[in-house]
C-alpha positions in Angstrom: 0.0 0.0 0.0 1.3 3.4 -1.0 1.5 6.5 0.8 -1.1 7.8 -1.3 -3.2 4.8 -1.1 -3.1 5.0 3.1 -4.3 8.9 2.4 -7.2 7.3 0.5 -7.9 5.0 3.1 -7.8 7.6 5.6 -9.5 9.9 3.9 -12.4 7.4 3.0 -13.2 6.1 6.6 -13.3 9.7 8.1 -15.7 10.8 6.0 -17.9 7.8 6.4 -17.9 8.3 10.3 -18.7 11.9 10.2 -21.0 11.4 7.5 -22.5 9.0 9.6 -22.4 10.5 13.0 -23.6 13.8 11.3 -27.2 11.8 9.9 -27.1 10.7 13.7 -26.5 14.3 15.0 -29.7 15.8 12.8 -31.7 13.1 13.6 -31.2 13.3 17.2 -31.8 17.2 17.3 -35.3 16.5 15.2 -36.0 13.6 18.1 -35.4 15.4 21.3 -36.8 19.6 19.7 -39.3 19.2 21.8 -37.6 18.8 25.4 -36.0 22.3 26.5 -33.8 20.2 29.5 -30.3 19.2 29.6 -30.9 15.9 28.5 -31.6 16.8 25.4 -28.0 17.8 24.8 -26.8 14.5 25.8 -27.2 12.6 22.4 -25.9 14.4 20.3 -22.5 15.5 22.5 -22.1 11.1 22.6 -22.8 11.4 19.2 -19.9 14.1 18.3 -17.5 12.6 21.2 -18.0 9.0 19.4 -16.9 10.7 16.4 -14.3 12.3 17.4 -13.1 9.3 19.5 -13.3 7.1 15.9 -11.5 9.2 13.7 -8.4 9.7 16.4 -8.4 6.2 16.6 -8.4 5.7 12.6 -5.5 8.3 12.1 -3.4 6.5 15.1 -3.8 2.8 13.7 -3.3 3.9 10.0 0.0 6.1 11.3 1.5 3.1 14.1 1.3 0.6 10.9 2.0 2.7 8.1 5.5 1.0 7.5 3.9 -2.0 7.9 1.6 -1.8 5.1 4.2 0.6 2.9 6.1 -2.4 2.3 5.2 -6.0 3.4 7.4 -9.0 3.1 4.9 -10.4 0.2 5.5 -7.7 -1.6 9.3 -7.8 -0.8 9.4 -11.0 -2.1 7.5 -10.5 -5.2 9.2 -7.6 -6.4 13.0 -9.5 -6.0 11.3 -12.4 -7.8 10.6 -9.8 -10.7 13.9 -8.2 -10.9 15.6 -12.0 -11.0 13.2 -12.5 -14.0 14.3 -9.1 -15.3 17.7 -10.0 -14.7 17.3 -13.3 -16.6 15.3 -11.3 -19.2 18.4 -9.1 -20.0 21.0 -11.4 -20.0 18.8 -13.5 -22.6 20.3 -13.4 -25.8 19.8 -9.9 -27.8 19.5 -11.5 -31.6 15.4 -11.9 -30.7 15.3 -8.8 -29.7 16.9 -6.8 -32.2 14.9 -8.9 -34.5 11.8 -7.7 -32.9 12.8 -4.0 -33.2 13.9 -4.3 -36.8 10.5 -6.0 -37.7 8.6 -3.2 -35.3 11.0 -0.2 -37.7 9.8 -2.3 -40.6 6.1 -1.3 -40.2 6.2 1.6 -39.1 8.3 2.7 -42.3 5.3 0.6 -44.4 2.8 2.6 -43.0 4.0 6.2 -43.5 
């Protein structure tokens, strides 16, 4: 997972908490319009302090593991395996090659 990718991730579950907690909020505010005590505040403060609480917690797990998920040892492991085959690729003999770019010069001169 990339740096950019995490941001995404981030980005994504905070605005689906406050989006939620924000339906929540209204919802709670239309419930309790008619009581004029302090209970009526109650709600939606939980409400808010949930949300708060959520998204604190979201930016400290996605910030404790971020070199974790930057680079895990899968995708350590993959990306030697690709430069052995890249590796093997280059030391392959060139005559295909050249063969292939010769052909590809071939038609594209044909078609101008």
């Amino acid at each position: 997972m990339t740096i950019s990718t995490q941001r995404d991730v981030r980005v994504t579950i905070i605005s689906r908490i406050w989006a939620y907690a924000t339906v929540m909020f209204l919802i709670s505010i239309l419930l309790n319009s008619q009581g004029q005590d302090r209970k009526v505040l109650f709600l939606p403060a939980i409400i808010v302090l949930g949300a708060v609480t959520s998204t604190i917690i979201v930016l400290r797990k996605l910030r404790d593991h971020r070199h974790e998920t930057l680079f895990p040892s899968e995708t350590l492991e993959e990306l030697k395996q690709r430069i052995g085959n890249l590796e093997a690729i280059a030391a392959s003999d060139t005559r295909h090659w050249d063969h292939s770019l010769k052909q590809l010069e071939q038609t594209t001169l044909d078609r101008s």
